[in-house]
N, C-alpha and C positions, 0 to 999 in steps of 0.2 A: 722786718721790712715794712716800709708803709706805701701804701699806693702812693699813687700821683692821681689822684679823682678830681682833683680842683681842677685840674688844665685838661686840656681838650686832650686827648690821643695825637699823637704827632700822624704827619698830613702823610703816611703809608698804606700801602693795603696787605705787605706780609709782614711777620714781627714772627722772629728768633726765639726758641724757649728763653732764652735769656732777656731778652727786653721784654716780652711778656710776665716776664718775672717780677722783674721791677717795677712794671707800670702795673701790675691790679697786687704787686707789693705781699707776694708769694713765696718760697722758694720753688725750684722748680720740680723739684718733687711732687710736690701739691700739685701743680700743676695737672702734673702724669695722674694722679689722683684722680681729680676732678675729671679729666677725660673720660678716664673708665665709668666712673657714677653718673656722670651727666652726658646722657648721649646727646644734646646740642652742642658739645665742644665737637670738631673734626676739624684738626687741624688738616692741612696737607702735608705730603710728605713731598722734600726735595731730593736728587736721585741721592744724597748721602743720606737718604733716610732721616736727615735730620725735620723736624717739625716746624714748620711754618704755620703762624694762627693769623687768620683773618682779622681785619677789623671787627665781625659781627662775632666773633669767634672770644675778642680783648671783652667785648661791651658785656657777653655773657656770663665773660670769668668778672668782672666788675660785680654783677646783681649777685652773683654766688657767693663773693667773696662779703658781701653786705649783707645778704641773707643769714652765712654761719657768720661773721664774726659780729657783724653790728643789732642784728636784729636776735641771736641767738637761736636757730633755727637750726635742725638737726641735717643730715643728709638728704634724708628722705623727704622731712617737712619742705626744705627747699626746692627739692625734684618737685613736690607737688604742686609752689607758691609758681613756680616756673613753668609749669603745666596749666595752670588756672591763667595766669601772667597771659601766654602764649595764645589761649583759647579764649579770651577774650580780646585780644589784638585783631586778630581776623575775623571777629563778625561785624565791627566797626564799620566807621568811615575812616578817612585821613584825621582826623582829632585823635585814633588811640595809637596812632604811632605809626601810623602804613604810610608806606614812602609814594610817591609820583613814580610813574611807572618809568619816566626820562630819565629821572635819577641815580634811579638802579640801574637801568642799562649804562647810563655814564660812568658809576660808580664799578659796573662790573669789565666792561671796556679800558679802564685806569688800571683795575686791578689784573686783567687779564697782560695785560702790555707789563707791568711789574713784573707778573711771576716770569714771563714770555725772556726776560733782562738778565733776573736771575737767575733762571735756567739754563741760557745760552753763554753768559756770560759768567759764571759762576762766582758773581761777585761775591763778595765776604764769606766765601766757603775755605 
């Protein structure tokens, strides 16, 4: 499978093990994989227990998936590059990647109202 890394992520806030799949261009196996080794994956669960992955959830399986397959980077090495990655993100300003603080509440408002959709309405279950 090959990602889809050219194009942006389509305009959602949950994604299905299965479209997850396909967009950082995995099977879903790996997927369950990567959860267990990389504790920044948590997906959520919906009540059929099935997995729902966030956007911030797709973007982190993307760098992992760049780390072992493109850069050649072992499990561990990656855990680390993600750790260093991550630790120097927050000492920053807005230039190393820190969002406006409106943004995020927009972004978590949009997504909160998605899952709020899906839960009640049990669409595509």
């Amino acid at each position: 499978m090959e990602p889809i890394d050219r194009q942006p992520l389509p305009d959602k806030q949950y994604f299905k093990i299965g479209e997850a799949s396909e967009l950082v261009g995995v099977d879903p196996h790996v997927l369950r994989y990567w959860e267990a080794e990389f504790k920044i994956i948590k997906p959520l669960r919906a009540g059929s227990r099935q997995r729902l992955y966030r956007r911030l959830d797709l973007e982190n399986l993307l760098r992992i998936r760049a780390l072992l397959y493109d850069k050649g980077y072992t499990i561990a090495g990656a855990r680390q590059a993600l750790k260093e990655m991550y630790n120097s993100v927050g000492t920053g300003s807005e230039t190393n990647g820190m969002v406006d603080a409106r943004e995020l509440v927009d972004s978590l408002k949009k997504g909160l109202s998605e899952l709020k959709q899906l839960l009640e309405g049990r669409v595509g279950f």
